[in-house]
Backbone as CSV, one residue per row, in Angstrom:
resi,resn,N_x,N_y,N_z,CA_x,CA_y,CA_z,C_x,C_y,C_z
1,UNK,0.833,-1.191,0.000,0.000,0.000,0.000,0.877,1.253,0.000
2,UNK,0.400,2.383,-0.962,1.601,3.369,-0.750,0.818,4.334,0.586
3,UNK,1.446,4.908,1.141,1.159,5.597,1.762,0.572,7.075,2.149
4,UNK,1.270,7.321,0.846,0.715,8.530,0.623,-0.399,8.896,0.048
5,UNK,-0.996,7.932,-1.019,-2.165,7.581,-1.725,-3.047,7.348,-0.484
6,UNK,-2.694,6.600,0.735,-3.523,6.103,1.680,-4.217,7.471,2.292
7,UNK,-3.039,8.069,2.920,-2.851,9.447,3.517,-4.054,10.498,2.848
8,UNK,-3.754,10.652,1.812,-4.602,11.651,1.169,-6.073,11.036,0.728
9,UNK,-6.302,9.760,0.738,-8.058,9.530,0.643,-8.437,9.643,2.187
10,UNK,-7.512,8.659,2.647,-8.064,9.051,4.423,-8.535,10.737,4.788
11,UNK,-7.201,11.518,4.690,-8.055,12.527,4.521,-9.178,13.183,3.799
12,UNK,-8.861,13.310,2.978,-10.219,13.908,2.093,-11.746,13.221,2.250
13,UNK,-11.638,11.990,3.054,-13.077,11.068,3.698,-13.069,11.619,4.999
14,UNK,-11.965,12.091,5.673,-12.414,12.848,7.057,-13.228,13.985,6.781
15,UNK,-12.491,15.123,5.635,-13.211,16.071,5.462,-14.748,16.145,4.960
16,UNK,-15.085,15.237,4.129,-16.391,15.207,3.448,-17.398,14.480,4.445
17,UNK,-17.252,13.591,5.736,-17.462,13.324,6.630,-17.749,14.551,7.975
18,UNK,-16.616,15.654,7.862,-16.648,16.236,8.763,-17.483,17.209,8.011
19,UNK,-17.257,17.430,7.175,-18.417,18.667,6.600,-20.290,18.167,6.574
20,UNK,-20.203,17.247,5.644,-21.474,16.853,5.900,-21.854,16.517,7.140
21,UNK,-21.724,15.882,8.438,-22.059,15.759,9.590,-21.842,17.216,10.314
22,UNK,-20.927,17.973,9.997,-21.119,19.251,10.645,-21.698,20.323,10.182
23,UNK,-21.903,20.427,9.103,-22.999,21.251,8.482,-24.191,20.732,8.708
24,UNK,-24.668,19.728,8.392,-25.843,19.134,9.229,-26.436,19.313,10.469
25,UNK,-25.435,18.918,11.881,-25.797,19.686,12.910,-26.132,21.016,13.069
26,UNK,-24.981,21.977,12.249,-25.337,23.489,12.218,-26.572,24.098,12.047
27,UNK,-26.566,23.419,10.569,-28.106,24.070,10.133,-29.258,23.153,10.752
28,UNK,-29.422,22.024,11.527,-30.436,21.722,12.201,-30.519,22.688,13.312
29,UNK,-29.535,23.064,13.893,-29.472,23.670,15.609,-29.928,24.818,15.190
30,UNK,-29.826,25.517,14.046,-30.327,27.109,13.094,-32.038,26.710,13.363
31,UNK,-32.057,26.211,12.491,-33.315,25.689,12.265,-34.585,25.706,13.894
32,UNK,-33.434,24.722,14.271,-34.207,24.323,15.986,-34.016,25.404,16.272
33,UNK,-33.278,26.757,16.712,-33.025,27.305,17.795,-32.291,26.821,18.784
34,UNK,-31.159,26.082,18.414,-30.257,25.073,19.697,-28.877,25.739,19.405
35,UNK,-28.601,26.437,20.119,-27.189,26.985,20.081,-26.554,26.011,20.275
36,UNK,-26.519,24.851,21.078,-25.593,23.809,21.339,-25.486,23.064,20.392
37,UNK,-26.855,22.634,19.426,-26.532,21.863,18.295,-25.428,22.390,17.164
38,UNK,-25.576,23.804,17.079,-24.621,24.636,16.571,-23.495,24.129,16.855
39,UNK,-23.367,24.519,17.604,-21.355,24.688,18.668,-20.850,23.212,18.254
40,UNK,-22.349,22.291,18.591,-21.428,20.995,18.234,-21.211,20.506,16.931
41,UNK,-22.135,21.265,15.718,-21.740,21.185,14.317,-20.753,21.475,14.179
42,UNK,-20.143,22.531,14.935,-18.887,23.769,14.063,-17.543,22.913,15.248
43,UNK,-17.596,22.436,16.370,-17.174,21.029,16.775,-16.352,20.567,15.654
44,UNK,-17.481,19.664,15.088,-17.436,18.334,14.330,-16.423,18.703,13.389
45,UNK,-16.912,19.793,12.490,-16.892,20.372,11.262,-14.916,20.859,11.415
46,UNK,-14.923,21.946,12.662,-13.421,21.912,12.834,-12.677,20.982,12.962
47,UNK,-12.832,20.159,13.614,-11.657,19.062,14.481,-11.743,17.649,12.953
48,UNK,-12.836,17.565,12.170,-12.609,15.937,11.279,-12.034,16.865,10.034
49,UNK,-12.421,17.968,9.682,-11.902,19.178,8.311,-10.516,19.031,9.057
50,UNK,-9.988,19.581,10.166,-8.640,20.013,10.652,-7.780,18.120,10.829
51,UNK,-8.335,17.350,10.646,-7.194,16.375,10.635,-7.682,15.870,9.234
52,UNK,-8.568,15.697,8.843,-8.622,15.100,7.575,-7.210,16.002,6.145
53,UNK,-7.658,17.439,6.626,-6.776,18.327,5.895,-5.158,18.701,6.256
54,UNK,-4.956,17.679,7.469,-3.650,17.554,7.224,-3.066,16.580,6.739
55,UNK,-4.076,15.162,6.811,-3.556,13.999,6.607,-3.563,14.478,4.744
56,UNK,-4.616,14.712,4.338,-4.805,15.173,2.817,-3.461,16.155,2.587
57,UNK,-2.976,16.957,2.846,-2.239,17.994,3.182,-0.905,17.306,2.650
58,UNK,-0.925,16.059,3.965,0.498,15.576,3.825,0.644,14.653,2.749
59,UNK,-0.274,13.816,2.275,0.202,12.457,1.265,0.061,13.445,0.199
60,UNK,-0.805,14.409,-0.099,-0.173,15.566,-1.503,0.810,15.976,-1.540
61,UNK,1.483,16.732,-0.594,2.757,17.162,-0.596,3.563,16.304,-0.763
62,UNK,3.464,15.002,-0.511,4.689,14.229,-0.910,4.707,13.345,-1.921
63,UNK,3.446,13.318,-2.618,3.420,12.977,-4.160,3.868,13.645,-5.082
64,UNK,3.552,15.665,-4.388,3.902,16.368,-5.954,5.661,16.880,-5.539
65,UNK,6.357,16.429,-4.546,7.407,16.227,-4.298,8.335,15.548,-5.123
66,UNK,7.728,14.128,-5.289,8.278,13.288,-5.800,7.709,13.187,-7.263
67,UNK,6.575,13.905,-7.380,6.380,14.062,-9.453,7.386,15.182,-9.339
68,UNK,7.718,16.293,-8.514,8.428,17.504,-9.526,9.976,17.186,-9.638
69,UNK,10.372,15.658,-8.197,11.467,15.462,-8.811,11.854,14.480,-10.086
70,UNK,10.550,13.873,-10.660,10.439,13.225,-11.501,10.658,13.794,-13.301
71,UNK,10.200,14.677,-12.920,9.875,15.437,-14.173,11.025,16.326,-13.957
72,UNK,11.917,17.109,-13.281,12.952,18.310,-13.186,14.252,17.489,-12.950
73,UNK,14.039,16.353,-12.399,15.447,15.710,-12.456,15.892,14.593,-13.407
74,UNK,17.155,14.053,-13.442,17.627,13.078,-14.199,18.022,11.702,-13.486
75,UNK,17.113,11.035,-14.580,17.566,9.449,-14.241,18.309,8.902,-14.357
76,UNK,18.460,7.918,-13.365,19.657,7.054,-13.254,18.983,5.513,-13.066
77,UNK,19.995,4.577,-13.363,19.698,3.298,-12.617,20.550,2.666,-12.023
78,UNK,20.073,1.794,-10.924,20.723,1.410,-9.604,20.350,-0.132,-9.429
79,UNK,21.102,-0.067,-8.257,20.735,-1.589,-7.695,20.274,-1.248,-6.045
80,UNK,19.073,-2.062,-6.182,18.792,-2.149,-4.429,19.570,-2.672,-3.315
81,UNK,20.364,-1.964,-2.632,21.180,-2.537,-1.614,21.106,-3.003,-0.418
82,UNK,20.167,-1.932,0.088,19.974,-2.123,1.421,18.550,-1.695,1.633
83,UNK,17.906,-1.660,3.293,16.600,-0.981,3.452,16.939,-0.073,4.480
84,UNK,16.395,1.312,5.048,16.234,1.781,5.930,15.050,2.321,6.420
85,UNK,14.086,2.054,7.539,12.798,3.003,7.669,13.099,4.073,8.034
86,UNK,11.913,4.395,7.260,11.551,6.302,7.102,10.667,6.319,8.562
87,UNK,11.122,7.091,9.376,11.088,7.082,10.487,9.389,8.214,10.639
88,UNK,10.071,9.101,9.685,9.285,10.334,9.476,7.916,9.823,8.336
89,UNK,7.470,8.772,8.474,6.359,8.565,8.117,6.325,7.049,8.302
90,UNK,5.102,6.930,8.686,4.889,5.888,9.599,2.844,4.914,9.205
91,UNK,2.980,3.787,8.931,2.171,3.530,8.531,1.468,2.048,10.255
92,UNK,0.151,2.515,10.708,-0.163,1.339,11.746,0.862,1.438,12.502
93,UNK,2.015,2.367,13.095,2.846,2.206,13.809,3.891,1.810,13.256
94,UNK,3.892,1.643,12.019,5.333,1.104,11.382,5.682,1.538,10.359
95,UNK,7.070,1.941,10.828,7.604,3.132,9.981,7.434,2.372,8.310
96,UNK,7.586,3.270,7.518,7.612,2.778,5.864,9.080,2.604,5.756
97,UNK,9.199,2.246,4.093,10.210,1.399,4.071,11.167,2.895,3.262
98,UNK,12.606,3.000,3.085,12.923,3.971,2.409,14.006,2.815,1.654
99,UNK,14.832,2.533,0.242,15.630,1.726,-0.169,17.178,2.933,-0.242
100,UNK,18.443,1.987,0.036,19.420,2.374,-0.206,19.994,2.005,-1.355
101,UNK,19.814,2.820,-2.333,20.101,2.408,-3.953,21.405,2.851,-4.536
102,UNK,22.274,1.724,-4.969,23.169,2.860,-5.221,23.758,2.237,-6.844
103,UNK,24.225,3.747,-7.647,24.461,3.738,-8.669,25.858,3.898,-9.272
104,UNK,26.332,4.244,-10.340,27.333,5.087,-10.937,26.901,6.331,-11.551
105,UNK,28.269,7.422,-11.042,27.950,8.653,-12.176,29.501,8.661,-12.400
106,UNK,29.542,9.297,-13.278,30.989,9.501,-13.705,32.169,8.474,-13.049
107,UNK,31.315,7.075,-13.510,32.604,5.905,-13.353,32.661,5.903,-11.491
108,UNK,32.331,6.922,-10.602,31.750,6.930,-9.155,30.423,6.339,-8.686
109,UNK,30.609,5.225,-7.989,29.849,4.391,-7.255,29.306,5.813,-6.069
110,UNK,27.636,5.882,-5.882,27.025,6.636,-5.306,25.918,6.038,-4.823
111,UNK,25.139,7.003,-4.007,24.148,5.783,-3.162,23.207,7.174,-2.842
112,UNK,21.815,6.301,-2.913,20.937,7.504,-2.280,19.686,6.955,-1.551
113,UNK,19.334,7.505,-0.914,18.291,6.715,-0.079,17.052,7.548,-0.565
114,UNK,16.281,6.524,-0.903,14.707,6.563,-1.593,13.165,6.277,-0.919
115,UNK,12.133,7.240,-0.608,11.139,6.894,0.268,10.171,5.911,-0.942
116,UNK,10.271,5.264,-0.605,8.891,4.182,-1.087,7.194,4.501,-0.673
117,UNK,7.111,4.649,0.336,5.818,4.936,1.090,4.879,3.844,1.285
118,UNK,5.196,2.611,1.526,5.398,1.527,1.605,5.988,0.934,2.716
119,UNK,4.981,-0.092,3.593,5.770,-0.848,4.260,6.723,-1.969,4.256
120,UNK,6.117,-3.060,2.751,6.290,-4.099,2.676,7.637,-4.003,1.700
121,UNK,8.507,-5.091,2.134,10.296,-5.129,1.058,9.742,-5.672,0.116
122,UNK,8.490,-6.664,-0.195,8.576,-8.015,-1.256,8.681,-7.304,-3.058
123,UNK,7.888,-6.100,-3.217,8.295,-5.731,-4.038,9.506,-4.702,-4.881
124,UNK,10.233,-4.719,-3.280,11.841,-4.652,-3.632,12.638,-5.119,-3.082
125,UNK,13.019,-6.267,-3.856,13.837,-7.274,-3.345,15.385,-6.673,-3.531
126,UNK,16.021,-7.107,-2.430,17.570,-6.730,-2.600,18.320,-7.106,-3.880
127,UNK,18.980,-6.386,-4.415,20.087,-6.680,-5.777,19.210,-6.360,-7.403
128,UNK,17.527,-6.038,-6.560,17.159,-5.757,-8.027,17.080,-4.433,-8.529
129,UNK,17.255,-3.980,-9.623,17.332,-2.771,-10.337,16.124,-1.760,-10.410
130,UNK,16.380,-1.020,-9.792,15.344,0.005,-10.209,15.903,1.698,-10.498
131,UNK,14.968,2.417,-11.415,15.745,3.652,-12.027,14.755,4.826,-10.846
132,UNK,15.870,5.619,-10.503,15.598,6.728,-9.437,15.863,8.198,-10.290
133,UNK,15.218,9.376,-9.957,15.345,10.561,-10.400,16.007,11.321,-9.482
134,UNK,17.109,12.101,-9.615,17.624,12.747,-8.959,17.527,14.384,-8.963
135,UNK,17.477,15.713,-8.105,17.086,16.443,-7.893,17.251,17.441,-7.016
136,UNK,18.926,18.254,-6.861,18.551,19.279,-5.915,18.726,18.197,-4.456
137,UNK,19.591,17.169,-4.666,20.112,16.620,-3.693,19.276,15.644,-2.887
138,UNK,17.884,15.714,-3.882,16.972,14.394,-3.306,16.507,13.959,-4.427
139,UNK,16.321,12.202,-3.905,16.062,10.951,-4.828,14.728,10.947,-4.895
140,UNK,13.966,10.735,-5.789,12.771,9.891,-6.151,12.742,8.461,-6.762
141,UNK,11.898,7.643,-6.342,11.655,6.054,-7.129,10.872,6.107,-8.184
142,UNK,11.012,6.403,-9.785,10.587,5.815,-10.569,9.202,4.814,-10.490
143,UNK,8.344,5.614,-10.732,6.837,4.323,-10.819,7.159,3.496,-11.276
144,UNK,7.184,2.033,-11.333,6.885,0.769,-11.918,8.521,0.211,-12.607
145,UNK,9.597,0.706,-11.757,10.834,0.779,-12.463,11.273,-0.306,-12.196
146,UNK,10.953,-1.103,-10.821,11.516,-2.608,-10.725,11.741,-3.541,-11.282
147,UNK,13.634,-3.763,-11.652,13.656,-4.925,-12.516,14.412,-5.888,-12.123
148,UNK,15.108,-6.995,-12.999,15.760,-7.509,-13.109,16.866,-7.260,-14.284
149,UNK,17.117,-6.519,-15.233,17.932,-5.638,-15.595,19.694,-6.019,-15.256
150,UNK,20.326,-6.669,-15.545,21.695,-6.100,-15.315,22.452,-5.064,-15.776
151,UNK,23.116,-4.373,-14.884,23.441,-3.495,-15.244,25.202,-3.736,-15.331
152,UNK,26.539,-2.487,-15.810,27.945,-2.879,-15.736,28.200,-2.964,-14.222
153,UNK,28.949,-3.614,-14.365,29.944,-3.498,-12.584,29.067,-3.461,-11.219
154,UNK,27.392,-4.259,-12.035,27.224,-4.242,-10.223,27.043,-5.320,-9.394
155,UNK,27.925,-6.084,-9.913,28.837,-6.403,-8.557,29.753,-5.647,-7.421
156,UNK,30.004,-4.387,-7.935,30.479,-3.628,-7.344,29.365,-2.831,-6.640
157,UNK,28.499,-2.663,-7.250,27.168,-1.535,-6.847,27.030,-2.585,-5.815
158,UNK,26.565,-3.944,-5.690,26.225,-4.459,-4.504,27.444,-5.017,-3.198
159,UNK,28.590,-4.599,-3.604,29.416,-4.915,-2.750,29.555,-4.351,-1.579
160,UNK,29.555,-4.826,-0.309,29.231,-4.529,0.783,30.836,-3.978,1.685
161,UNK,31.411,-4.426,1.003,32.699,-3.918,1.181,33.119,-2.209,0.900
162,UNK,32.611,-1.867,-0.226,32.530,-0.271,-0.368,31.498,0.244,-0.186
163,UNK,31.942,1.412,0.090,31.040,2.194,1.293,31.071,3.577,0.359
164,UNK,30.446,4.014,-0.416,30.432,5.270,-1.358,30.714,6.008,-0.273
165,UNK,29.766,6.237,0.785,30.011,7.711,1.352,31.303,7.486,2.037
166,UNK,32.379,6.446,2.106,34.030,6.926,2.613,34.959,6.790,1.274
167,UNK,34.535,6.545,0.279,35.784,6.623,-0.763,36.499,8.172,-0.902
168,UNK,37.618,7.911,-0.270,38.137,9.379,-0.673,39.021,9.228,-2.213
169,UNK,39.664,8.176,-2.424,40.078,8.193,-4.043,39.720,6.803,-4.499
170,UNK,40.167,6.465,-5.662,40.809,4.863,-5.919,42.007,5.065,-6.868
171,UNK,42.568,3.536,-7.339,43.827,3.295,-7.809,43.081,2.311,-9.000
172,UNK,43.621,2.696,-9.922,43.518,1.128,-11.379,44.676,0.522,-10.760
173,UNK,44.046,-1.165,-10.818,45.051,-2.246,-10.692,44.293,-3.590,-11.539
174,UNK,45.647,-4.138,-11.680,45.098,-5.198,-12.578,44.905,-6.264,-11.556
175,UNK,44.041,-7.204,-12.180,43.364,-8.238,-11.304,44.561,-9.613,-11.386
176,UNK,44.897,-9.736,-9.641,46.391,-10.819,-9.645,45.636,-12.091,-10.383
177,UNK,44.274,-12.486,-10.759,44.155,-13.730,-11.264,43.745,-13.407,-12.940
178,UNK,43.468,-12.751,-13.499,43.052,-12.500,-14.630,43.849,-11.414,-15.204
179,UNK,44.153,-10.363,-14.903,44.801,-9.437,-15.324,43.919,-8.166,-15.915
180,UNK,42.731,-8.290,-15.637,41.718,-7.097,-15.542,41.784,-5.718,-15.477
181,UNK,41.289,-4.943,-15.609,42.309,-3.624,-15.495,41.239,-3.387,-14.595
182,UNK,40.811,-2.590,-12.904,39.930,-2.403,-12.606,39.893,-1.291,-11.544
183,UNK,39.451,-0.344,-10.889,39.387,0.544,-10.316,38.871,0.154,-8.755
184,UNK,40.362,0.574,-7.663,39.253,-0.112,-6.460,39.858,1.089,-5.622
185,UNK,39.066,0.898,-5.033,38.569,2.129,-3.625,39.588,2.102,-2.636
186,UNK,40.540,2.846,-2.555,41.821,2.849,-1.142,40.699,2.502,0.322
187,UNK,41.912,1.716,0.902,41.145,1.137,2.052,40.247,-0.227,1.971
188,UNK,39.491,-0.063,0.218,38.488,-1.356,0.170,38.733,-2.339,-0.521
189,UNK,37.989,-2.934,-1.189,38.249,-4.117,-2.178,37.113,-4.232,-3.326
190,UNK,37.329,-4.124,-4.366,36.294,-4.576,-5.610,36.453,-5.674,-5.870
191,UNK,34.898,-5.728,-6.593,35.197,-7.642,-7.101,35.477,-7.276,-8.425
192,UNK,36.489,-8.027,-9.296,36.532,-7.914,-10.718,35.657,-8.352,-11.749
193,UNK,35.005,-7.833,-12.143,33.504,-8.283,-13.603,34.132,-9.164,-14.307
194,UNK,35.594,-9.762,-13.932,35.624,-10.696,-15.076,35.705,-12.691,-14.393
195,UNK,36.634,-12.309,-13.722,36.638,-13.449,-12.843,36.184,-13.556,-11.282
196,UNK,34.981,-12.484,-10.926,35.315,-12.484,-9.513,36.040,-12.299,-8.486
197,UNK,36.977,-12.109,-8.415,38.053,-11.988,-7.253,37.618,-10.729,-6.905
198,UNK,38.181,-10.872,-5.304,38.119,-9.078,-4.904,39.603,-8.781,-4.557
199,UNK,39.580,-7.886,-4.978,40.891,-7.144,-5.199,40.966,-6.367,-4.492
200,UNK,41.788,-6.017,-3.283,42.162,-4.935,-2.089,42.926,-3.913,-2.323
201,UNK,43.094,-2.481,-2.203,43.918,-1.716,-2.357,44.002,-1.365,-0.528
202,UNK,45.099,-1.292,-0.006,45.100,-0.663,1.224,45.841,0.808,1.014
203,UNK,45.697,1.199,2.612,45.824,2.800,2.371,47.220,3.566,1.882
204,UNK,48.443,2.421,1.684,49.609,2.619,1.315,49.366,3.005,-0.539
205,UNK,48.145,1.973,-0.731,48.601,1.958,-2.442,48.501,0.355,-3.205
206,UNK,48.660,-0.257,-1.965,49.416,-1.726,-2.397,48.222,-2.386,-3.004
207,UNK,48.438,-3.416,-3.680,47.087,-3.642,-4.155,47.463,-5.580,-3.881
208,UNK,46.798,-6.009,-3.675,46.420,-7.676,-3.002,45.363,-8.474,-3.362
């Protein structure tokens, strides 16, 4: 279930709920002469309008969030790495799901974390491909982008060994079992796209 879709009918059924039941009371208590029937129309009418219109409020705002980064930013495609919940939105008590996706740009392994709005992982399974829009330093998920797709070098995109956000350089070294020419991360290790091996550069240079 996305969440935000949820968010915004929930609301907009509070409001049409709170209006019709509170306009109703109003103009009966008019009608009667019941000031109290009043008070408790305009009650009703404030408090189900005032949460319906935030819950409405909020799953809009974060749809046309994620259309304007859809449409103003540029795509990429990735591999699903990891999960983290979105703490800051929360579905039955449980937070939604956000994916840690990470890609290449300029031959640089990068990673961005993506709100789903969604609780459930099953329709993103780890290692599978999906294309994200980027934007002014925030990610969007691509509607219906989930694949199976291979993409170059991600074996590297899923390697748990590099850590995008600490690469401060890398070194080309050739691969000691194949002779590969391949780019690995000081401090880490890549696997080589041709034979597998992971190949270590430590912080001297040395490569192993």
């Amino acid at each position: 279930m996305d969440l935000n879709k949820f968010m915004q009918a929930f609301g907009l059924l509070f409001v049409a709920i709170g209006t019709v039941v509170g306009l109703g009371f109003a103009v009966s208590g008019v009608v009667a002469g019941m000031g109290s029937l009043v008070f408790m129309g305009v009650c009703f009418l404030v408090l189900f309008c005032g949460i319906g219109g935030f819950f409405a409020w909020t799953g809009i705002n974060n749809m046309n969030r994620e259309r304007k980064i859809n449409e103003k930013g540029y795509a990429v495609m990735g591999k699903i790495f990891d999960y983290v919940p979105d703490n800051q939105m929360t579905l039955n008590g449980q937070p939604t799901l956000s994916l840690i996706v990470r890609y290449k740009e300029d031959g640089i392994i990068k990673q961005a974390v993506v709100r789903t709005g969604q609780v459930d992982t099953a329709a993103f399974p780890r290692g599978a491909t999906v294309t994200i829009s980027l934007f002014e330093g925030e990610a969007a998920l691509v509607p219906g982008s989930v694949s199976d797709v291979r993409l170059p070098d991600e074996e590297n995109l899923l390697n748990p060994d590099i850590d995008p956000e600490k690469i401060h350089s890398s070194i080309g070294a050739s691969c000691p079992s194949c002779g590969a020419m391949l780019m690995v991360p000081v401090g880490m290790s890549a696997i080589c796209p041709y034979c597998g091996r992971k190949v270590k550069a430590d912080e001297s240079g040395s490569v192993r």
